[in-house]
N, C-alpha and C positions, 0 to 999 in steps of 0.2 A: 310727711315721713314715708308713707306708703308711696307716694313716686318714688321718690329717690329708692327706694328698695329694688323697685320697678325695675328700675333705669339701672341700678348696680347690678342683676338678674341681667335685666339685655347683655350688658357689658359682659359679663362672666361668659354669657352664654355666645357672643361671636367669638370674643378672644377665644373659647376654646373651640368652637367651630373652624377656624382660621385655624389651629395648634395640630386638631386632627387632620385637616385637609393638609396641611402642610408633614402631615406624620407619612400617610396614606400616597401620597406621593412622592415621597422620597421611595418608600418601601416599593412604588407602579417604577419607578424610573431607576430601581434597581438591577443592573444586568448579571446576568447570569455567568459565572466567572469557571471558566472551562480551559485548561491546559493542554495543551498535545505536544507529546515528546516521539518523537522520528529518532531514527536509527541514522541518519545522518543528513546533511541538506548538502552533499556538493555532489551529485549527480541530477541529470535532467528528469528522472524519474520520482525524484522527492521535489523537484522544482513544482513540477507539474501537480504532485498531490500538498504542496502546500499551499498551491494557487487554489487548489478547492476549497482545501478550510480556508482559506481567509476570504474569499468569497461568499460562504459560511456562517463566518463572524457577522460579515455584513447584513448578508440576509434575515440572519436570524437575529440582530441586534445581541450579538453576544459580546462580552468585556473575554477575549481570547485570545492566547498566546502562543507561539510555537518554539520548541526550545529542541536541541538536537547536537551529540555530543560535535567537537570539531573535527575529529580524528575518525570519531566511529568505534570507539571502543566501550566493554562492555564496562568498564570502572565507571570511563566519561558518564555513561548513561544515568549508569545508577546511583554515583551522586549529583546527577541532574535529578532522579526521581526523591533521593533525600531532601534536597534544597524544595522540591514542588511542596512535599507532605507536610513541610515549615507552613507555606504560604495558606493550604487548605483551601483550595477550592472547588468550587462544587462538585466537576467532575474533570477525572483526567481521562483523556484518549492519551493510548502508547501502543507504538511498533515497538517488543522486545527486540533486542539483537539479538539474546539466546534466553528464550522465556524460563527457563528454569534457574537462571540465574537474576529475574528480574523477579521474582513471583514469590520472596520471602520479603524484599521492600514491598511491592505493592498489595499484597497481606495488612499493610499495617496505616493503607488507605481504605481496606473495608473495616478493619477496624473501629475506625473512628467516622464512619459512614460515608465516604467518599465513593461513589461509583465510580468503576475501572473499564473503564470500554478499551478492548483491547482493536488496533487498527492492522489491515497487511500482511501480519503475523498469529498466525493463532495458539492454542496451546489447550488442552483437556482441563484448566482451572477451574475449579468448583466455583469460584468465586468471582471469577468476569462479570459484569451485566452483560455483555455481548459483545460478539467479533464481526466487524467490518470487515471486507476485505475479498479477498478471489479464493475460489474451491479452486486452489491448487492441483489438488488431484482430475478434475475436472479440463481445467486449461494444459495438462501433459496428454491427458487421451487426444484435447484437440490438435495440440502441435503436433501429435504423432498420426491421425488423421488428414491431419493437410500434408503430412511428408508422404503419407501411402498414398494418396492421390495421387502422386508425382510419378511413384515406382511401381513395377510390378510384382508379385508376391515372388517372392527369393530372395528378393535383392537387398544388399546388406545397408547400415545405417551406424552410426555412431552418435552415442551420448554420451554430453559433455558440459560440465557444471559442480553446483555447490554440495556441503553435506549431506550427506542423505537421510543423516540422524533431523536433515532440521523440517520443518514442516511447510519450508516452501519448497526447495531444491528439491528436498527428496519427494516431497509428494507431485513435483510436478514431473520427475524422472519416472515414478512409478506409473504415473497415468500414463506418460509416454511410449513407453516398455509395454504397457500392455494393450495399448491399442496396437502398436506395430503389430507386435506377436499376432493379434485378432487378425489383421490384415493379411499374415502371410510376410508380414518385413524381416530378418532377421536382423539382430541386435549383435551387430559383429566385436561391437567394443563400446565400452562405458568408463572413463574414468570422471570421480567424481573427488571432492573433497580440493576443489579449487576457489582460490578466490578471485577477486575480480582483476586483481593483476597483471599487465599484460605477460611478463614473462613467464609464470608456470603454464598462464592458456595455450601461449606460441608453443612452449615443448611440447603441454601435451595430444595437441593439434597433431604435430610434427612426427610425435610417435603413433599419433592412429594411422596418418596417410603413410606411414613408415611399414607399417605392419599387416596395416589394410588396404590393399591395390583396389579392391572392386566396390571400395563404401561409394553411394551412390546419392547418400543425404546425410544431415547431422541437426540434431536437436539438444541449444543448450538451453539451461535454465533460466539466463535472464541474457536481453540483448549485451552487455558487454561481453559476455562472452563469447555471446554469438560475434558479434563484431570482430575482435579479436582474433574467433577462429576462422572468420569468410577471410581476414587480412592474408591467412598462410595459405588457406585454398587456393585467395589470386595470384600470391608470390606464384604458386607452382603451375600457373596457368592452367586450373583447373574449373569444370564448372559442377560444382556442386551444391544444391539449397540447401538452405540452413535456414532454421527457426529460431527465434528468440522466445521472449516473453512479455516485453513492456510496453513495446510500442513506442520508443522512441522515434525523434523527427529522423537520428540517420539511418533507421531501418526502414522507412516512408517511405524514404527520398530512392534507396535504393527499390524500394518496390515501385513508386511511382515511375522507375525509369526504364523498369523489367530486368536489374540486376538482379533479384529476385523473385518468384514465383509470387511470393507471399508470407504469412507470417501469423502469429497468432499473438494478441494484446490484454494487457489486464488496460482497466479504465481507471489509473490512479488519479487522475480531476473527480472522478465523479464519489471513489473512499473515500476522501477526504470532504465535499461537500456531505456525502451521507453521513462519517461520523462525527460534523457537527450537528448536523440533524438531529438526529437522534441523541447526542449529550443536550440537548435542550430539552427532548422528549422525558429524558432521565432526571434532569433539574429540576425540571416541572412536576415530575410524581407519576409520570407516563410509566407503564412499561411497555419493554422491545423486546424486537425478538432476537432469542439466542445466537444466533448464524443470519447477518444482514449482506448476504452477497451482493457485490458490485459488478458482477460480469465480468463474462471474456468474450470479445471481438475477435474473428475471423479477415483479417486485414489483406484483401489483393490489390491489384492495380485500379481495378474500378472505384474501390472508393477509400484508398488510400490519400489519393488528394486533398478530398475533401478534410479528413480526419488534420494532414497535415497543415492544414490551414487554418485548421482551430488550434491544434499547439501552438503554431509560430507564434498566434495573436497571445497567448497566456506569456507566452516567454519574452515578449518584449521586452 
């Protein structure tokens, strides 16, 4: 009788050795389920920062998704962000398209304990765990730095870009503005509150060379625009630099050829690896730090190549 007791004790005692081991690892082989919502995926500049998170994912062995409205608008987004707040996962990274309109849904992810990492975009929210992303203000003083290289103090310059109310556009026109000024550049004209569109960039291109004979450089907020507005400089057979901000391959490629001076880049591969990083850091019970800057690159001919050779390979 005492064996068999024995023996029914063994038994209890692997079967539930076997029950936890098999508990214990379901729970290790759990991955950490992290959401990022972009402000759009049909430009080379979300291409690029979505090849870092999913990179990312890989790295960090994360269960991670990328959702982004089709259009771009701010409705798309934020029933993109209602549908995530259903699913509940551990943490979501989001580019707002206009953070005061996304920041009463994502309220109701701290709510119920969701860390909010915001990506790209930032916003003064008490409640962010932390922004990834570029000191906007930072990257306008440089583009306006590399354009006073160019010039000498007098010499006028035009800015040309997004709202100024939002906290990329405008903070990157204001660094801009005021490093010229430091410089001695003047600021002969500024139209702002465009979007990436080619036709209101082409007029309002059309109306600075219209108005301004002697502008000598032009600084916009993000390479489409810039783009955009080198296309009306060349109609007019003129040669004038122009900055961007993203570092796209068709800004390289003109730098790489000496159609441009140079140029000034955010490292959107490398926001988007960091805020996966760091939403793991967050899953885990880490804390981060409030403002995780990803850098701005000074982009010339010399090692424009190089740079362009690691895009092409992501954009395959």
């Amino acid at each position: 009788m005492f064996k068999k007791s024995k023996l029914l004790l063994l038994i209890v005692f692997v079967f539930s050795a076997i029950i936890i081991g098999f508990i214990t690892k379901s729970f290790a082989d759990e991955k950490p389920k992290v959401v990022v919502v972009f402000k759009d995926l049909n430009s080379q500049y979300w291409e690029i920062l979505n090849a870092g998170v999913i990179k990312g994912f890989q790295d960090f062995g994360i269960d991670g998704k990328v959702l982004a409205p089709r259009v771009g608008t701010i409705e798309e987004q934020n029933a993109i962000l209602e549908q995530v707040l259903k699913e509940k996962p551990d943490v979501l990274v989001v580019s707002p398209i206009v953070p005061s309109e996304a920041i009463p849904i994502l309220e109701k992810f701290v709510e119920i304990d969701i860390p909010v990492l915001l990506l790209d975009t930032d916003d003064p929210w008490a409640n962010k765990t932390s922004y990834i992303g570029t000191n906007n203000f930072e990257l306008g003083e440089k583009a306006g730095s590399l354009i006073a290289s160019h010039l000498q103090p007098g010499d006028e310059v035009a800015l040309i870009g997004g709202d100024l109310s939002s906290p990329v556009s405008g903070d990157r026109m204001r660094g801009a503005k005021q490093s010229l000024e430091d410089a001695g550049i003047i600021v002969a004209a500024q139209i702002t509150e465009l979007s990436n569109d080619s036709k209101p960039v082409r007029n309002a291109m059309t109306t600075i060379l219209k108005n301004h004979h002697d502008i000598k450089g032009v600084m916009a907020s993000n390479d489409e625009i810039a783009l955009k507005a080198l296309d009306v400089i060349n109609e007019r057979g003129m040669n004038i630099p122009v900055t961007g901000a993203d570092g796209t391959t068709e800004m390289l490629e003109l730098i790489k050829d000496g159609t441009l001076p140079g140029t000034v880049a955010q490292n959107p591969y490398d926001m988007g690896y960091l805020s996966v990083e760091n939403a793991l850091k967050v899953a885990e019970g880490e804390k981060v730090e409030k403002n995780i800057d990803s850098g701005v690159d000074i982009i010339i001919k010399e090692n424009a190549e190089g740079r362009l050779k690691f895009l092409n390979k992501l954009l395959k």
